[in-house]
C-alpha positions in Angstrom: -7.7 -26.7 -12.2 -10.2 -23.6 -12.8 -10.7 -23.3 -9.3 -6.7 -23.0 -8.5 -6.0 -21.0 -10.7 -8.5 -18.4 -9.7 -7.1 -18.6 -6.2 -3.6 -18.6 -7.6 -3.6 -15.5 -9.8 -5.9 -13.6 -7.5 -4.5 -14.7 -4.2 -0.9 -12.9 -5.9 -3.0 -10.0 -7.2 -3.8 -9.4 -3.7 -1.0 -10.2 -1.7 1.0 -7.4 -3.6 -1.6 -4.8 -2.5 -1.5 -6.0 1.0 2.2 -6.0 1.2 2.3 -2.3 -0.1 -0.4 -1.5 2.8 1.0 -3.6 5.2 5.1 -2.5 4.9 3.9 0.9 5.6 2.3 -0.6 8.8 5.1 -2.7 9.5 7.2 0.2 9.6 5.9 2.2 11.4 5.3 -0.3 14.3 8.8 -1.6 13.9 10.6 1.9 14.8 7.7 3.2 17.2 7.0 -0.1 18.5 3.3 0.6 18.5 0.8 0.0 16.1 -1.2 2.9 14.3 -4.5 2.2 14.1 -5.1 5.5 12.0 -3.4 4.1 9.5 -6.1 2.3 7.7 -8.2 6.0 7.6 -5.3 7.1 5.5 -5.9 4.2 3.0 -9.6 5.7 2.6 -9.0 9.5 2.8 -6.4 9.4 -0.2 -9.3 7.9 -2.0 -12.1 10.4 -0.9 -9.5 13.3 -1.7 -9.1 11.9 -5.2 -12.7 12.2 -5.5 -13.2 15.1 -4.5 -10.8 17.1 -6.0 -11.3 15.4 -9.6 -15.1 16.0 -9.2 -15.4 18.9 -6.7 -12.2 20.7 -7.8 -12.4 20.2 -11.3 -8.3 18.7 -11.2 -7.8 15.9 -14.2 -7.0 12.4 -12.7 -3.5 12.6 -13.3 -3.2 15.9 -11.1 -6.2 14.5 -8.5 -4.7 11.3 -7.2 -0.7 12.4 -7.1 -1.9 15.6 -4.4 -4.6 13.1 -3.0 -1.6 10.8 -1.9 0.4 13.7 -0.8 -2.0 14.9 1.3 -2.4 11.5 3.3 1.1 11.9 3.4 0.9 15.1 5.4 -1.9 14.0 7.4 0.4 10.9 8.5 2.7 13.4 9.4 0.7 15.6 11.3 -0.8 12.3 13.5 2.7 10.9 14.1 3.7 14.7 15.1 0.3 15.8 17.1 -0.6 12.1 18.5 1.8 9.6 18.8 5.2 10.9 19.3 4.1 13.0 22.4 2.8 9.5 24.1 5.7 7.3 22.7 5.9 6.1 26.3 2.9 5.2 26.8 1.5 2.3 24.5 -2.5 2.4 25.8 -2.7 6.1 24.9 -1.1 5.8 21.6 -3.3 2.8 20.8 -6.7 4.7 22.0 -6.0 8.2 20.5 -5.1 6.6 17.1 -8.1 4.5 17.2 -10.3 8.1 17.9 -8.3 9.7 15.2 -9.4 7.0 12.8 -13.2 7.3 14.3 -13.0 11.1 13.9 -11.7 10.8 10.0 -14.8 8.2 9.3 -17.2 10.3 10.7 -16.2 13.7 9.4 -16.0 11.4 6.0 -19.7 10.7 6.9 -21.2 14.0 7.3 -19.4 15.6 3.8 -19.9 12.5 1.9 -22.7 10.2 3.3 -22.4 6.3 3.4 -22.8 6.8 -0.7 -19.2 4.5 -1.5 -16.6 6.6 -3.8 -15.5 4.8 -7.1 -12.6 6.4 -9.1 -12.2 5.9 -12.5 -11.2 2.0 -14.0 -7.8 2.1 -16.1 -9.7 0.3 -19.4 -9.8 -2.8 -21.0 -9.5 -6.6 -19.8 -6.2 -9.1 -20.4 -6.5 -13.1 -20.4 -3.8 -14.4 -18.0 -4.2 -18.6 -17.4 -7.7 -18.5 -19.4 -9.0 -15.9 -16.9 -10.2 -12.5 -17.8 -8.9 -10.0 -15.8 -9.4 -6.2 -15.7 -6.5 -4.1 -17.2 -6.7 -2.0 -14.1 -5.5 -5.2 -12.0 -2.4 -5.0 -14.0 -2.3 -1.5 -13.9 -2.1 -2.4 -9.6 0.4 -5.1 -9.5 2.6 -3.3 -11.7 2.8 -0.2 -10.0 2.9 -2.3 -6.3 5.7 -4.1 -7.2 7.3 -0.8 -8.3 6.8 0.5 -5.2 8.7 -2.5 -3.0 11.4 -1.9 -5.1 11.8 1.4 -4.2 10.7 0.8 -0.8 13.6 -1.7 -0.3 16.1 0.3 -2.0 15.6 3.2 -0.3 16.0 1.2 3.2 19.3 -0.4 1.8 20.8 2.3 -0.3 20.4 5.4 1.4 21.5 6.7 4.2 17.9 8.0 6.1 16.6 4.1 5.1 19.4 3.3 7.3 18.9 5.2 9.7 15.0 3.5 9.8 16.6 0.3 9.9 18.2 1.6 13.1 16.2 3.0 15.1 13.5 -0.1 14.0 16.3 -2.4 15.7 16.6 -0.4 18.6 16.5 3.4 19.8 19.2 3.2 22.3 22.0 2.0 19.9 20.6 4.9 16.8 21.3 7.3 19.4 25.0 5.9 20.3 25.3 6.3 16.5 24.2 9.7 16.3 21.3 9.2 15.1 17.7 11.5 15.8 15.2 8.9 16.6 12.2 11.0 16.1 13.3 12.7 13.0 13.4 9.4 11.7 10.3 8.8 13.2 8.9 11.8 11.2 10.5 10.6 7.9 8.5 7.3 9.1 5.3 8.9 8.7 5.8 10.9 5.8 6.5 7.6 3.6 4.2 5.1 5.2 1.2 7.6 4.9 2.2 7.8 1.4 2.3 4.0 0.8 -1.5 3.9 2.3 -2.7 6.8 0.2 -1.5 5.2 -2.9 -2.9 1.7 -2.0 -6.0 3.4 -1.2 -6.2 5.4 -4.7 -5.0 2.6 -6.6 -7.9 0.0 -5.4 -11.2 2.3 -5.1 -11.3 1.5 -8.6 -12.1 -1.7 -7.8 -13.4 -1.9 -4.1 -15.9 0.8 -3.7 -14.8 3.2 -0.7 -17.1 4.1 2.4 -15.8 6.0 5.5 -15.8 2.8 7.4 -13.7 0.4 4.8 -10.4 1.4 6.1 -11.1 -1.2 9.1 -10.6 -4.6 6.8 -7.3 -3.6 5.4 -6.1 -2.3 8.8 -7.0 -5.8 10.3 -5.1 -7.7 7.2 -2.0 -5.6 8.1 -1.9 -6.6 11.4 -2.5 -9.9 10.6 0.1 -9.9 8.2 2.8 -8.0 10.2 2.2 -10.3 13.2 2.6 -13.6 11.0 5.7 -12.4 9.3 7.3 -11.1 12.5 7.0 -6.9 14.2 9.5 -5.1 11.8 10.8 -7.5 9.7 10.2 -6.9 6.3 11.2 -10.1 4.7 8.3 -11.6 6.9 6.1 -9.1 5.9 6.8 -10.5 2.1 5.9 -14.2 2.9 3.0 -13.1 5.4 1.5 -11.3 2.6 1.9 -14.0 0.1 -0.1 -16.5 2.4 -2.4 -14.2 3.9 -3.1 -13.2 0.4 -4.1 -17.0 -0.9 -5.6 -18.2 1.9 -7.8 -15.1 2.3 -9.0 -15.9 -1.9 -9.2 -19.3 -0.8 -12.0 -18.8 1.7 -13.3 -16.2 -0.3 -14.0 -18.5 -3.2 -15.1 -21.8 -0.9 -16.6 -20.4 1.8 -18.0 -16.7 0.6 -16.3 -12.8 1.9 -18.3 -13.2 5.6 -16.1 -16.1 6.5 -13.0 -14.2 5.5 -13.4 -11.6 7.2 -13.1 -13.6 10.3 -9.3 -15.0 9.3 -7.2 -11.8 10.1 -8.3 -12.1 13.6 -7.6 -16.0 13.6 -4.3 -15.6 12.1 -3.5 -12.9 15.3 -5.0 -15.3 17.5 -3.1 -18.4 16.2 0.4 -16.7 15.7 0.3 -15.1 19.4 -0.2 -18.5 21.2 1.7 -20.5 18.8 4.7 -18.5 18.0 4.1 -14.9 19.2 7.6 -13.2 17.6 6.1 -14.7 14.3 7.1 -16.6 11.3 11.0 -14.4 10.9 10.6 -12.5 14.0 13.4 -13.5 16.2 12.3 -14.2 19.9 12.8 -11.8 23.1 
C-alpha cells in the first residue's frame, strides 16, 4: 500500500505540472496546427531569468520570477512573430527553425551560465499527506497549477478572445467567415502559452535543478501527452496528463528515471499506429 500510494500522490503531483506545460503546447499546436519545439526552451529560460535577475540583478523573489515569466512571455511572442507565422504553410520549416531556436537558447544558456544547474529558492517546510512527507513547495505547485487551469479554461469559455482561440483551433477558414483575425489570435496564442511554460518552468527549478538542455524532457512529455489526449482538445489533454503522469511515477519507482525517459516516445509511437487522432481526438 506504501508503494501506491507513493505512485498515487506523486503521479497527481505531476500530472498537474505537466497539464499546465502541456495545455500551453496543446494550444498552440491546435490553432497553428504545428508543434513548437521551442517551446520547451521557454520552460528553462523563465527559470534562468529568475536566477539571474534575483542574483545578478539584485530583484527580491517576488519581483524576479513575475518579470522572469513575462519575459518568456515576450520571447514566445517574438518566435511565433519572427519564426513561425511567416512559414505557417510550410510544416518542415516551422518544425526545423523552432527546433534551431531551441538549440540557439541552450547554447547561448551555455556560454553565460555553464552546465552548472540553476536552483531557485524552496518555498519552506514539509506537510504529511497519506503518511508521506512531502515538501511544502509541492503544495505550493499544485495549488498554484490548478489555479492556473481554471483560469485557463475560463478564459477560453468566458471571453470573447478565448473564443476566438477556440475558433480558429477548430478551423481557420470558418474564424475568418466569422470575422475573426486568425493571426492575431495566433499572437494572443503565444503571448499566454509562453507564459504558462515560464511559470511551469519557475515554479519547478525549485525542485528539478535546471541546465540549458532540461527543456527537452518536458517538451517530449507534452507531446506525448497532447498526442494521447487528442491535437487541440483540451479535455484530452486533462486525462492524457493524468495517465502520463502515473504511469511515468510508476516506472520511475519500479524500474528507475532511465526507463522513463524512454515512455513519452512509446506513448507517441503506440497512439499513432493504434489510434493516431488520440484518446478524444475525433478522426479525419
Amino acid at each position: 500500500m506504501g508503494e501506491l500510494e507513493y505512485i498515487l500522490l506523486f503521479g497527481l503531483f505531476h500530472s498537474v505540472t505537466y497539464l499546465v506545460f502541456s495545455l500551453g503546447f496543446s494550444l498552440v499546436f491546435g490553432v497553428a496546427r504545428l508543434p513548437n519545439l521551442a517551446y520547451g526552451s521557454l520552460y528553462v529560460l523563465s527559470s534562468y531569468l529568475a536566477h539571474a535577475l534575483s542574483s545578478y540583478a539584485g530583484l527580491e523573489m517576488y519581483w524576479a520570477v513575475p518579470t522572469a515569466v513575462l519575459l518568456a512571455g515576450a520571447v514566445s511572442l517574438v518566435v511565433g512573430e519572427l519564426v513561425v507565422k511567416p512559414a505557417l504553410k510550410m510544416p518542415v520549416s516551422v518544425f526545423i527553425t523552432t527546433m534551431a531556436v531551441a538549440y540557439i537558447v541552450e547554447e547561448v544558456l551555455n556560454m553565460l551560465m555553464g552546465l552548472r544547474p540553476v536552483v531557485l529558492s524552496l518555498y519552506p517546510g514539509t506537510s504529511s499527506i497519506l503518511g508521506i512527507a512531502v515538501s511544502n513547495h509541492w503544495l505550493l505547485v499544485v495549488g498554484v497549477c490548478i489555479l492556473m487551469v481554471i483560469s485557463l479554461t475560463i478564459f477560453l469559455l468566458r471571453t470573447s478572445t478565448g473564443r476566438a482561440i477556440r475558433a480558429v483551433a477548430e478551423s481557420w477558414e470558418e474564424s475568418m467567415r466569422l470575422g475573426i483575425d486568425p493571426l492575431r489570435v495566433l499572437r494572443v496564442t503565444f503571448l499566454v502559452t509562453g507564459i504558462y511554460a515560464g511559470v511551469t518552468g519557475v515554479l519547478l527549478a525549485p525542485l528539478k535543478a535546471m541546465t540549458p538542455s532540461a527543456g527537452w524532457s518536458p517538451l517530449f512529455a507534452a507531446f506525448a501527452i497532447v498526442v494521447l489526449g487528442g491535437v487541440g482538445n483540451l479535455i484530452g489533454t486533462v486525462v492524457a496528463s493524468v495517465i502520463y503522469g502515473l504511469l511515468e511515477q510508476a516506472v520511475v519507482y519500479f524500474l528507475g528515471g532511465g526507463i522513463a525517459r524512454v515512455v513519452p516516445l512509446l506513448i507517441v509511437v503506440l497512439t499513432l499506429v493504434v489510434r493516431p487522432q488520440g484518446l478524444l481526438g475525433r478522426g479525419e
